[in-house]
Z-matrix of the N, CA and C atoms (Angstrom, degrees):
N
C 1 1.458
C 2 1.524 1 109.18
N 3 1.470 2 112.93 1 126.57
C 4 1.618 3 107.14 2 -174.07
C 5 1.548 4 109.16 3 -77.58
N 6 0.676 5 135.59 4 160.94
C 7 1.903 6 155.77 5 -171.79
C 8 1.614 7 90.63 6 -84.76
N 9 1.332 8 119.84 7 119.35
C 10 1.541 9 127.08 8 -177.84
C 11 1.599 10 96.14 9 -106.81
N 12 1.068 11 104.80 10 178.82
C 13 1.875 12 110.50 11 162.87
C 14 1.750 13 95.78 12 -82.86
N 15 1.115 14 137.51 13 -35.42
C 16 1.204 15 119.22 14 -173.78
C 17 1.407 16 125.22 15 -75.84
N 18 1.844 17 103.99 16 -11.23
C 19 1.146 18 117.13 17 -178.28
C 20 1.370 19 106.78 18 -91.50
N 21 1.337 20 110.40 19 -29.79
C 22 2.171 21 109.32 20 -175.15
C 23 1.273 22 92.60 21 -69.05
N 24 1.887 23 134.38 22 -61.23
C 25 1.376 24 121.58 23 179.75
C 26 1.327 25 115.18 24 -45.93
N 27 1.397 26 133.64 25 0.44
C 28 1.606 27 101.36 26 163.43
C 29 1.502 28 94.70 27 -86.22
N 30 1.052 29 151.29 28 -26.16
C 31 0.978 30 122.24 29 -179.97
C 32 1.057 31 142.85 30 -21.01
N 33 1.475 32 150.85 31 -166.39
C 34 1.621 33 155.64 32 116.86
C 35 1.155 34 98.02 33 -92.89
N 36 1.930 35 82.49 34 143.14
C 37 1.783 36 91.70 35 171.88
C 38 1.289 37 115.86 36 -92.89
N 39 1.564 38 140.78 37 -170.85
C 40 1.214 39 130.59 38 178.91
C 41 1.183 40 130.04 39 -47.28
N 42 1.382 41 114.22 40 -69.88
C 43 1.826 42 99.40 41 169.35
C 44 1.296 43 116.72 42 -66.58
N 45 1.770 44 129.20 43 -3.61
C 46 1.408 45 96.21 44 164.84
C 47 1.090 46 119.50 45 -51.49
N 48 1.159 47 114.73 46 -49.24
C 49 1.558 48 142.54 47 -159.27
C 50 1.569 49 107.09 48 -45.54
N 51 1.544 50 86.00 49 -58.20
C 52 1.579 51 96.95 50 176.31
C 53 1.515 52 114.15 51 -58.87
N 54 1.344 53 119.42 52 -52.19
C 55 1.632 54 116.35 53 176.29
C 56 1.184 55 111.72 54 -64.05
N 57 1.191 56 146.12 55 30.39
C 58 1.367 57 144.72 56 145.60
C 59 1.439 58 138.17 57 -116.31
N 60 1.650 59 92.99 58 -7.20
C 61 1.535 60 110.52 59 -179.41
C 62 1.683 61 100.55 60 -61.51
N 63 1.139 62 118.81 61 141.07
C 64 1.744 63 130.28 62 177.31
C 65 1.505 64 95.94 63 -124.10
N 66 1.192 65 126.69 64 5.96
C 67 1.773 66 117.51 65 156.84
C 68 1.329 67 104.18 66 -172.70
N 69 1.664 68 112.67 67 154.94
C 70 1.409 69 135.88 68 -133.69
C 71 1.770 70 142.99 69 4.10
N 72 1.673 71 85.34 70 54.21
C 73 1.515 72 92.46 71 -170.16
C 74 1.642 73 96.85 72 -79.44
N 75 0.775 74 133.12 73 -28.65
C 76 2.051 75 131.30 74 177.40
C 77 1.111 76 103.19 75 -51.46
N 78 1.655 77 119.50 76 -64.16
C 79 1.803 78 127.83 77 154.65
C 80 1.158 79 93.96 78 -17.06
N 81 1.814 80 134.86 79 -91.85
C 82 1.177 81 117.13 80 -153.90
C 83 1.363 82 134.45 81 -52.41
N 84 1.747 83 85.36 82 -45.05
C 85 1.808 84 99.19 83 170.20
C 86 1.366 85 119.38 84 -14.17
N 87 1.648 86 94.72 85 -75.35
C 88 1.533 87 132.97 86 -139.23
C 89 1.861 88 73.89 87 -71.95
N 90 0.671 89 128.85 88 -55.43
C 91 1.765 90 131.03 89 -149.55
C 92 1.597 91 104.26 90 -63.86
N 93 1.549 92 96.73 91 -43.30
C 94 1.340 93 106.57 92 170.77
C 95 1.354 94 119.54 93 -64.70
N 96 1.232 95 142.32 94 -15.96
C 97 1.316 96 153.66 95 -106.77
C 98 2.013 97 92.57 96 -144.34
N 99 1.169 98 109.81 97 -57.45
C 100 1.153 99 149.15 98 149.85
C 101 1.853 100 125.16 99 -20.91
N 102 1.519 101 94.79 100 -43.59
C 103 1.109 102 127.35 101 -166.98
C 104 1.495 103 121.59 102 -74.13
N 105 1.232 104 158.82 103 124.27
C 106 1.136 105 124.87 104 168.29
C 107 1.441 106 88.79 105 -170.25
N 108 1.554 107 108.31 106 114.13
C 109 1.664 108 147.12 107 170.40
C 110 1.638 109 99.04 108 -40.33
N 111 1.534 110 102.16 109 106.33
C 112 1.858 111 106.34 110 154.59
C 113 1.776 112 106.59 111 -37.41
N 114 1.439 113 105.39 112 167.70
C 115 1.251 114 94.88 113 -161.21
C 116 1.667 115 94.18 114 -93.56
N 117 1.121 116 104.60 115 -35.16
C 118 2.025 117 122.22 116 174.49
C 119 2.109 118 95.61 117 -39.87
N 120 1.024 119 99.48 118 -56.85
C 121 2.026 120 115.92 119 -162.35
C 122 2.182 121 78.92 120 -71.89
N 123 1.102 122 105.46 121 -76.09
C 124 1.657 123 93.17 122 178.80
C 125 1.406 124 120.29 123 -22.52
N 126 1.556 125 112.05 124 -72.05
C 127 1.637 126 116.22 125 179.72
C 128 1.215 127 89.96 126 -46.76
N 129 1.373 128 146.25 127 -92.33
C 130 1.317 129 135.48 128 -132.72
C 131 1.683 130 113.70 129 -38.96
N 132 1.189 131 108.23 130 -41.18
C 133 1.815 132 114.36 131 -170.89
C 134 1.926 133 89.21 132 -81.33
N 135 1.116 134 115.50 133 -17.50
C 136 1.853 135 109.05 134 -172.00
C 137 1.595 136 107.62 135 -67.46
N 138 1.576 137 91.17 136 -47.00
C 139 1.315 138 118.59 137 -173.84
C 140 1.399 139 123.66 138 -50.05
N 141 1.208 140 107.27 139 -15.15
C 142 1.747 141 119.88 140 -148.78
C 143 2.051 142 80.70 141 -82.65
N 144 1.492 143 82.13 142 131.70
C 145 1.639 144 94.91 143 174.74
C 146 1.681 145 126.00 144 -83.79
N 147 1.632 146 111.45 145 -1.92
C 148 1.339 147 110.86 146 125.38
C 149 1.266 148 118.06 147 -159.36
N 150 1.326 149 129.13 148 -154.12
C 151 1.479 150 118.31 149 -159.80
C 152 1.072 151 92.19 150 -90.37
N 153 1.598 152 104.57 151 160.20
C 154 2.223 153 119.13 152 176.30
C 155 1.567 154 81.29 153 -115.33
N 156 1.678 155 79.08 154 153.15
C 157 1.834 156 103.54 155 174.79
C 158 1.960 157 87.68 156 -110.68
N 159 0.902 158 103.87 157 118.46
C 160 1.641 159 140.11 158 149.39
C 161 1.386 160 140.06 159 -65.16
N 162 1.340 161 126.36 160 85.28
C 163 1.211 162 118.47 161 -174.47
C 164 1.705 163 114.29 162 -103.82
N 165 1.390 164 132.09 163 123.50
C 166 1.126 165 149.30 164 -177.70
C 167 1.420 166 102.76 165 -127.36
N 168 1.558 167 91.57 166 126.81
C 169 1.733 168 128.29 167 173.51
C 170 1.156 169 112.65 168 -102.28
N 171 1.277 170 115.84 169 148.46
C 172 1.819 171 112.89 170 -146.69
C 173 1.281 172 109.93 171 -164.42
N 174 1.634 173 139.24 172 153.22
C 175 1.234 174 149.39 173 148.24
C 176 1.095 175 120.93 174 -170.91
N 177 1.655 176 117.67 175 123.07
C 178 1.166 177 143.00 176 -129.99
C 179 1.717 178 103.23 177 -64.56
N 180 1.472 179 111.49 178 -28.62
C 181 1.164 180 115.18 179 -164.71
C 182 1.768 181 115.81 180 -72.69
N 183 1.754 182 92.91 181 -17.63
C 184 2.076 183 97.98 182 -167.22
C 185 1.549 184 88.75 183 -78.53
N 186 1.794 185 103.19 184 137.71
C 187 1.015 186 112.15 185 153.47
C 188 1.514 187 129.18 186 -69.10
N 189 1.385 188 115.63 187 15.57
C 190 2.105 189 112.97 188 -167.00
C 191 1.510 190 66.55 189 -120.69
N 192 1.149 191 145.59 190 -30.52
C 193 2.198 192 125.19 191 -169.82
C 194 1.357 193 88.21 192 -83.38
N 195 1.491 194 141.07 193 -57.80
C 196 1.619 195 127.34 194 -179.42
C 197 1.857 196 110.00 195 -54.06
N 198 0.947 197 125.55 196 -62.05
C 199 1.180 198 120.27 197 172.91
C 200 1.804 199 113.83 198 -49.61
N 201 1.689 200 134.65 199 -42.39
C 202 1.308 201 122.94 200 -141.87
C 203 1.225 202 93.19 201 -125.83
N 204 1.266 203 131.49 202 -26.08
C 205 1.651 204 128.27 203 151.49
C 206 1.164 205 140.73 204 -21.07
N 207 1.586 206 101.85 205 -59.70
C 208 1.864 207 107.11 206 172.12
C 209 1.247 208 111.23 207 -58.09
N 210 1.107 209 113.08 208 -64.05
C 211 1.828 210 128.81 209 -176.96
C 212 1.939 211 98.49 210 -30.81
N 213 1.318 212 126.96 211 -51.72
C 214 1.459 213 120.85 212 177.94
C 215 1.770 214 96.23 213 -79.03
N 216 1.167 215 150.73 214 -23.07
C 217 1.401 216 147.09 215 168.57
C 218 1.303 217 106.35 216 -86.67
N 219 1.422 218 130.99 217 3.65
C 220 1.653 219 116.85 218 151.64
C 221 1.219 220 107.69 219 -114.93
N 222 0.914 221 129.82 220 -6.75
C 223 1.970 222 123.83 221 173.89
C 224 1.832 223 84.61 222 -83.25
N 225 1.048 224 124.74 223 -64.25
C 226 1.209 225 111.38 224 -163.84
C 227 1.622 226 134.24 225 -63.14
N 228 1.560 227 93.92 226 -25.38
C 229 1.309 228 101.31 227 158.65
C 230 1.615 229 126.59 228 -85.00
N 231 1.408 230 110.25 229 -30.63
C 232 1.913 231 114.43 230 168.04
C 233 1.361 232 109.83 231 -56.66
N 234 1.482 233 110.39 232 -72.86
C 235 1.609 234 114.92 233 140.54
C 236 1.090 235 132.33 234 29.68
N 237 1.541 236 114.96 235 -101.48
C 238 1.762 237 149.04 236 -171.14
C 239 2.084 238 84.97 237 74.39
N 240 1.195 239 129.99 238 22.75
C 241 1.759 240 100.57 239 -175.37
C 242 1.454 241 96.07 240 -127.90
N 243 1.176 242 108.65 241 14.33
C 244 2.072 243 100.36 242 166.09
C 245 1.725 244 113.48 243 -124.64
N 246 1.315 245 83.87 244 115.42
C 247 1.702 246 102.87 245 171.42
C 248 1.644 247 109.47 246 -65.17
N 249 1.545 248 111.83 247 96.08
C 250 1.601 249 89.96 248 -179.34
C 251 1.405 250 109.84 249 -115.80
N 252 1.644 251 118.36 250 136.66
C 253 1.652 252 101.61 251 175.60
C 254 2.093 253 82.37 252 -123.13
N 255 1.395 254 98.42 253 151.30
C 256 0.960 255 110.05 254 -179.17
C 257 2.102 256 109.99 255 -98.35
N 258 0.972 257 114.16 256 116.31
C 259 1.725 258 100.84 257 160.50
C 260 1.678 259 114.27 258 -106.78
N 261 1.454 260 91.47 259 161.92
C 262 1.354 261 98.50 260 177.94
C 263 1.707 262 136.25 261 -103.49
N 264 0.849 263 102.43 262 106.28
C 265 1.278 264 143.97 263 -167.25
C 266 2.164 265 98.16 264 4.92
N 267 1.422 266 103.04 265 -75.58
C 268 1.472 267 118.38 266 -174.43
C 269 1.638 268 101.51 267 -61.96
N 270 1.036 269 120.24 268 -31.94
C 271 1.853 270 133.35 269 -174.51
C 272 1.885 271 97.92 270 -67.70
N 273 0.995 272 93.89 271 -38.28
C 274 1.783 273 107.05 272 -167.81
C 275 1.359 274 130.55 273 -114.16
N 276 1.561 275 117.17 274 50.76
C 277 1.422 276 138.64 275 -169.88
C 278 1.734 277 96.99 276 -43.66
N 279 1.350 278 90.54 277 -70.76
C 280 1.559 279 89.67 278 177.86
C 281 0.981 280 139.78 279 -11.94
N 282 1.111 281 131.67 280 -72.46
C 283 1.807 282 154.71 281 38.40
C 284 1.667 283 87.75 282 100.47
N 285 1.046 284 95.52 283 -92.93
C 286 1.930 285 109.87 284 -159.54
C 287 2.036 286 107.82 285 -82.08
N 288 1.188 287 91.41 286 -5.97
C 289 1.896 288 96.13 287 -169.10
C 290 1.980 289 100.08 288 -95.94
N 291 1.308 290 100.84 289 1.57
C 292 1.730 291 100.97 290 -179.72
C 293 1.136 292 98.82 291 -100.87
N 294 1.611 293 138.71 292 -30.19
C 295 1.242 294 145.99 293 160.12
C 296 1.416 295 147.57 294 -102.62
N 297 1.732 296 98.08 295 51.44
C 298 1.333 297 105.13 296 -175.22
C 299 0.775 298 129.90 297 -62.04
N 300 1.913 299 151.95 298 176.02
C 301 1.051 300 132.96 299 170.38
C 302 1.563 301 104.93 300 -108.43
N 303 1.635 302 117.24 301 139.14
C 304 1.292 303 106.07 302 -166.41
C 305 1.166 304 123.96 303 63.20
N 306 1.564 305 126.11 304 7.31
C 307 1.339 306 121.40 305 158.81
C 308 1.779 307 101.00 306 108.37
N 309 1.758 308 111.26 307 -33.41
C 310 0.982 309 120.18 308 -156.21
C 311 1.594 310 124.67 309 -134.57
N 312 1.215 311 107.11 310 12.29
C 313 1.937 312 133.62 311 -177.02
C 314 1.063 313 120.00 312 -116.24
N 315 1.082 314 102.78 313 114.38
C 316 1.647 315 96.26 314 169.03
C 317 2.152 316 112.49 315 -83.40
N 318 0.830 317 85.09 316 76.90
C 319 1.813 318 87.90 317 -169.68
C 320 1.492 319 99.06 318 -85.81
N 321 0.991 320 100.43 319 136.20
C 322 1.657 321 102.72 320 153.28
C 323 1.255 322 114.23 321 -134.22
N 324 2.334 323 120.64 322 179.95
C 325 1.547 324 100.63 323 9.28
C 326 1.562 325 109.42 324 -71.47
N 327 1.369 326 115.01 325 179.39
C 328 1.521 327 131.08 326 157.67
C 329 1.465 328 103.37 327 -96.00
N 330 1.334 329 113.19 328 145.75
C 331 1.461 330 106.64 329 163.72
C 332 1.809 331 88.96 330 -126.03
N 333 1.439 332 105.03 331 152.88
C 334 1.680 333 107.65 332 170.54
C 335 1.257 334 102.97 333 -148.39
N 336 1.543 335 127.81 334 108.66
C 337 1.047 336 133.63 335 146.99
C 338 1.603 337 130.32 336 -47.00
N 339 1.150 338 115.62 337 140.73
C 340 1.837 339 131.08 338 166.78
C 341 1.075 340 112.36 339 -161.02
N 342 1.616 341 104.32 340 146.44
C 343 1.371 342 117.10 341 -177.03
C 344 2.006 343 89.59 342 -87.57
N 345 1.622 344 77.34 343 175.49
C 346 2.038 345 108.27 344 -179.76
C 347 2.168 346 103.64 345 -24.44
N 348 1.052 347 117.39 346 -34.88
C 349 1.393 348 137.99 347 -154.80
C 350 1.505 349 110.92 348 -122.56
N 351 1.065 350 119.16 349 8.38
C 352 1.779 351 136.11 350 151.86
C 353 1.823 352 89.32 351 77.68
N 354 1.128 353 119.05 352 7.52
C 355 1.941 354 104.65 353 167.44
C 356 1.847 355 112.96 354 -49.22
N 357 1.363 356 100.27 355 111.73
C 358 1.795 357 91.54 356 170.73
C 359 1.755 358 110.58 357 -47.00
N 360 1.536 359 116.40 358 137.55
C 361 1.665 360 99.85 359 162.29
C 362 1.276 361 90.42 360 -124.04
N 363 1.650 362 129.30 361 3.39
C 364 1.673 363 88.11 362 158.44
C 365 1.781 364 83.44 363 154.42
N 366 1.453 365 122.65 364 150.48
C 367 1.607 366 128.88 365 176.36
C 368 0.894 367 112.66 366 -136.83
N 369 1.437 368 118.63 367 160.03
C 370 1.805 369 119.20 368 163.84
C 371 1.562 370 96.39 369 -121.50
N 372 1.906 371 113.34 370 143.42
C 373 1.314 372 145.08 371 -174.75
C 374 1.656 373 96.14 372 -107.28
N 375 1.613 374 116.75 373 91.42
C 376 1.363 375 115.95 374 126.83
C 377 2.158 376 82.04 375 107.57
N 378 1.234 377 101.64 376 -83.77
C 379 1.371 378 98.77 377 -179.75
C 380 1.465 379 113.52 378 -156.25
N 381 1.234 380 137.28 379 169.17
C 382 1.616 381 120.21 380 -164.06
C 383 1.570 382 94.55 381 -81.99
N 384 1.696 383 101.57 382 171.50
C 385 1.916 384 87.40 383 -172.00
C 386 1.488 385 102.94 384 -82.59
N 387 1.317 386 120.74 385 -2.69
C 388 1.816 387 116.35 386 -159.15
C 389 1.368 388 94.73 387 -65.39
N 390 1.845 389 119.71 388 -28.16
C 391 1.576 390 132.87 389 -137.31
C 392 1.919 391 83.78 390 -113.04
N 393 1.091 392 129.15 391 22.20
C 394 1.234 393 123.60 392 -156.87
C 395 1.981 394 79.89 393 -147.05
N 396 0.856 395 90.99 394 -50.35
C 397 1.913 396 98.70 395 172.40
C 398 1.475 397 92.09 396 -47.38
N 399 1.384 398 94.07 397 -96.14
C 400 1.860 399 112.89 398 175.55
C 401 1.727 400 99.73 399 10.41
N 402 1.702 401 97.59 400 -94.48
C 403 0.920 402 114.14 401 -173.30
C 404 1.448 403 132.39 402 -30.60
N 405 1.576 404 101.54 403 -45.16
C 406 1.778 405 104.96 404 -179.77
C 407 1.487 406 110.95 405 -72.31
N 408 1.251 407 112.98 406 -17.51
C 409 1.175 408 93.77 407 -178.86
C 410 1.731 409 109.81 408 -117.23
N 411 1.131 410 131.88 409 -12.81
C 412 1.561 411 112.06 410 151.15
C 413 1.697 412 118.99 411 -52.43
N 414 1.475 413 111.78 412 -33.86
C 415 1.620 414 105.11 413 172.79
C 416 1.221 415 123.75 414 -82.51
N 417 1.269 416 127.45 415 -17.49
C 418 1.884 417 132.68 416 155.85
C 419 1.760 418 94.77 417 -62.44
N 420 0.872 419 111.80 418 -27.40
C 421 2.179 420 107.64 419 -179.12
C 422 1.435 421 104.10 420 -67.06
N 423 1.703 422 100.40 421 -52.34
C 424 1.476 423 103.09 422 -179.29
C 425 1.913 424 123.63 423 -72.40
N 426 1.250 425 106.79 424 -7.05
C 427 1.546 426 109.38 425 -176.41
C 428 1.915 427 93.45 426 -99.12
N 429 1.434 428 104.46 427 -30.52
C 430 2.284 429 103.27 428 173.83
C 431 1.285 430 101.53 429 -60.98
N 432 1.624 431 125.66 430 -40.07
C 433 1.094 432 112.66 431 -161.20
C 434 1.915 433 117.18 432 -102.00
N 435 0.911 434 97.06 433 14.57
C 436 1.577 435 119.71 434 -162.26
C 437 1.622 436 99.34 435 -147.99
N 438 1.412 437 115.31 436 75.86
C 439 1.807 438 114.74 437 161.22
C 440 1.703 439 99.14 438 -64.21
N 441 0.687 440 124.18 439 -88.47
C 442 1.860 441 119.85 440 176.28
C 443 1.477 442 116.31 441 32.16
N 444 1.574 443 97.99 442 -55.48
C 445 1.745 444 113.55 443 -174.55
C 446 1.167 445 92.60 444 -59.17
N 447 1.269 446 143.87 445 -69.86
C 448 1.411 447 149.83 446 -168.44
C 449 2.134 448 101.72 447 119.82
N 450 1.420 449 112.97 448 -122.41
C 451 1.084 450 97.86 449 -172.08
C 452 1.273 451 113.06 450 -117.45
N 453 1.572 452 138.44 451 127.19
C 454 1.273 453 148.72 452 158.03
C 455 1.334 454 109.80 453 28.21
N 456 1.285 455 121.78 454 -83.51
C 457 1.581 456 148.08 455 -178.37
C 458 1.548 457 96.83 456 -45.56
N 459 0.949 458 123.13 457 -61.07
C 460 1.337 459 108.18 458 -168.17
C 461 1.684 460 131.56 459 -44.88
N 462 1.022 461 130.33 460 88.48
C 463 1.185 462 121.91 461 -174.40
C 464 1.768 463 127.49 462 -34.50
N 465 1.246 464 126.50 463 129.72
C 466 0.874 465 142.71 464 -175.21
C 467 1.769 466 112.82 465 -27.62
N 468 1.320 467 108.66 466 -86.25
C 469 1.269 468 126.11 467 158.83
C 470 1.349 469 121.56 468 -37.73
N 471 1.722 470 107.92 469 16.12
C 472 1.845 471 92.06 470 160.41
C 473 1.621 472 89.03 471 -150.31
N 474 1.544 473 105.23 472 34.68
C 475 1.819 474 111.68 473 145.29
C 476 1.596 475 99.97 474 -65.78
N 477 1.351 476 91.28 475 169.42
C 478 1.771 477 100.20 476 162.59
C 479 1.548 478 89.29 477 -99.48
N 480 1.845 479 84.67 478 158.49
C 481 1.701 480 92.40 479 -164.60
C 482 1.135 481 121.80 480 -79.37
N 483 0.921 482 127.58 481 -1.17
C 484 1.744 483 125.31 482 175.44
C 485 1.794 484 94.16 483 -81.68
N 486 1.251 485 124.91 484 -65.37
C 487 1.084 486 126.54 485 177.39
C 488 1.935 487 112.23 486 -41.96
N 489 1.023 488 109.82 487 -54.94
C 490 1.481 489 114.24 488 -177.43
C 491 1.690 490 118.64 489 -59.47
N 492 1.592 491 90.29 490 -43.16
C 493 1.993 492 88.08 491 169.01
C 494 1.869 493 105.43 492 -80.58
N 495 0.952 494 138.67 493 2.53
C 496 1.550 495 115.22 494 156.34
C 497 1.059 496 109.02 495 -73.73
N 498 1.762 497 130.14 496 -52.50
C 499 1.278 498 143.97 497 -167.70
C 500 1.345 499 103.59 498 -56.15
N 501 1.216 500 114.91 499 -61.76
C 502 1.842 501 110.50 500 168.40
C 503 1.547 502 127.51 501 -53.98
N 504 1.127 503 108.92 502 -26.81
C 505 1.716 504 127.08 503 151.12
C 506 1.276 505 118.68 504 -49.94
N 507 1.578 506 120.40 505 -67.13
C 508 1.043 507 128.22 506 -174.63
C 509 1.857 508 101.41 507 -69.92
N 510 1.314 509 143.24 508 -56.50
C 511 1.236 510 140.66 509 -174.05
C 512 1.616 511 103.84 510 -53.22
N 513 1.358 512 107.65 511 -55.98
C 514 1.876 513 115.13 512 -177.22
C 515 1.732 514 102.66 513 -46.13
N 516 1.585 515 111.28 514 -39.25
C 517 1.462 516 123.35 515 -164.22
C 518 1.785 517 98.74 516 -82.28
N 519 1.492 518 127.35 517 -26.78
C 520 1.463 519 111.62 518 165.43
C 521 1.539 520 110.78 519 -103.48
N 522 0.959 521 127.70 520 20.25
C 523 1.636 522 131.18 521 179.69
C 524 1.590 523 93.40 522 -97.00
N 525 1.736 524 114.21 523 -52.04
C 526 1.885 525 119.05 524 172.48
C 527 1.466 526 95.00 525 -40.48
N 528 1.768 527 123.59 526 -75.84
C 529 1.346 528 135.55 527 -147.01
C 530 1.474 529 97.68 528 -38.24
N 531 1.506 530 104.54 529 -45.88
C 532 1.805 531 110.65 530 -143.82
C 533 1.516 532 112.09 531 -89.86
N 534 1.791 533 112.00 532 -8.55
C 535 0.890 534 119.36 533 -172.49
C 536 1.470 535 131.84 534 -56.02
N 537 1.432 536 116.40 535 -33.74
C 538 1.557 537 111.43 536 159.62
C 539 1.388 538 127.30 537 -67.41
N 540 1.205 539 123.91 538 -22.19
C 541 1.376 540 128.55 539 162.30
C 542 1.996 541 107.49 540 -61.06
N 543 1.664 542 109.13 541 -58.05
C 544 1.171 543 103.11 542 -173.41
C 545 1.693 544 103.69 543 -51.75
N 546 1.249 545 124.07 544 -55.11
C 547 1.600 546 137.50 545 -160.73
C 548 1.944 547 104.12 546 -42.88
N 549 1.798 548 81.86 547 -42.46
C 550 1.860 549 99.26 548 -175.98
C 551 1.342 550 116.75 549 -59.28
N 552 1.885 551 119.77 550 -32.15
C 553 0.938 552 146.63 551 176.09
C 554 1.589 553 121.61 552 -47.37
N 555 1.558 554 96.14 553 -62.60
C 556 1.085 555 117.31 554 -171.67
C 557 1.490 556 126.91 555 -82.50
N 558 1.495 557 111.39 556 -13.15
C 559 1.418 558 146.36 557 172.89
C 560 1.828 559 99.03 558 -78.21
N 561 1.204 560 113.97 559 -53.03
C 562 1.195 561 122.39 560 172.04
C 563 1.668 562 99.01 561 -47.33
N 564 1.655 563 106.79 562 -98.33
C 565 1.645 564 97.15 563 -175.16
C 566 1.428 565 121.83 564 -22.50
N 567 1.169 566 110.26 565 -69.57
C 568 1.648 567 98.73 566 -173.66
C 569 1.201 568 135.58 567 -54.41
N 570 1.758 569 115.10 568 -30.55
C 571 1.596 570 130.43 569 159.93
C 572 1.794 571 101.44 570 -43.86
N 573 1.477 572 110.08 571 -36.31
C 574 1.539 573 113.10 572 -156.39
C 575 2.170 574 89.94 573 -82.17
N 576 1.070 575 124.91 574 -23.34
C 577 1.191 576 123.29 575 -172.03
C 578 1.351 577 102.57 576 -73.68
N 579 1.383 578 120.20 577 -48.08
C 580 1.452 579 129.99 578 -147.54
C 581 1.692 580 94.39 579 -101.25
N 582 1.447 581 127.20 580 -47.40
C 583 1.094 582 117.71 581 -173.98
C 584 2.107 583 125.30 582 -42.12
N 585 0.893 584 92.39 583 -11.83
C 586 1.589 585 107.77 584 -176.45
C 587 1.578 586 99.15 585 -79.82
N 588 1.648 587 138.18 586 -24.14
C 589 1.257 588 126.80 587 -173.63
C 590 1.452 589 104.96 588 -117.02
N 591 1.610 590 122.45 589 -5.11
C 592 1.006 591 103.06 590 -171.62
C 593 1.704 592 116.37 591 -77.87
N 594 1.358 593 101.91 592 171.95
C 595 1.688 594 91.62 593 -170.58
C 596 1.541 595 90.57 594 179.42
């Protein structure tokens, strides 16, 4: 189903979004808060010769929408040139089943760019893969340097819990470290979506 203008206005816009979160909206806050657009990555979204409508898929609970959210709610607000309404993810099958990841995920966030006239120019699924690289391999560092965890595969949630809240300590504690690199990441992709209209 293509994305109409009647379909982006159901959306919520950013602080709706935000005024309805009932858990880790401070997370978002603070992340957002945190945030603040090179001035080069700023111009580029200033630049845009007219505004893009933005669609972001969302639920409050993913830690990559608390972390990768603000970053599209401060370009767009430093900005003033991205129309963003946010939907929610399980509410909006539709919505999230045109942009799976791998054909077969519903990952989020989604970001989906369109110009004035709803033409896709281009989205990012969940997080760019460089930041998905990153990631796998600072946490294979943390399981070499930490036998304790036991082995990779094992899912988190069937550590014993004393063991499992350091490990989530320690991962939460290099996900903080890495975060300006990820932010840089993700500033990148989307500069790379939009740079094609600006003018």
């Amino acid at each position: 189903m293509a994305v109409t203008s009647e379909r982006f206005n159901q959306g919520l816009t950013y602080d709706a979004y935000k005024a309805q979160m009932t858990r880790n909206r401070e997370r978002l806050e603070e992340n957002e808060k945190k945030f603040t657009p090179a001035p080069a990555d700023l111009a580029a979204f200033q630049h845009l010769s007219q505004p893009l409508n933005v669609v972001a898929i969302a639920e409050e609970w993913c830690g990559d929408v608390i972390a990768n959210l603000p970053i599209l709610g401060r370009l767009a607000k430093d900005s003033g040139k991205l129309n963003v309404r946010v939907f929610l993810r399980d509410q909006n099958l539709d919505l999230i089943d045109q942009y799976l990841k791998e054909g077969k995920y519903r990952s989020i966030p989604v970001f989906v760019f369109f110009d004035q006239d709803f033409n896709e120019l281009g989205h990012m699924i969940e997080r760019p893969a460089s930041v998905t690289q990153m990631l796998a391999e600072k946490r294979a560092a943390i399981y070499a340097s930490n036998p304790q965890y036991g082995d990779p595969s094992t899912p988190a949630d069937q550590l014993p819990e004393d063991v499992r809240a350091a490990f989530m300590q320690e991962v939460n504690q290099m996900r903080e470290d890495a975060r300006p690199q990820i932010n840089s990441a993700i500033v990148s992709e989307l500069r790379s979506i939009v740079d094609g209209v600006a003018a």
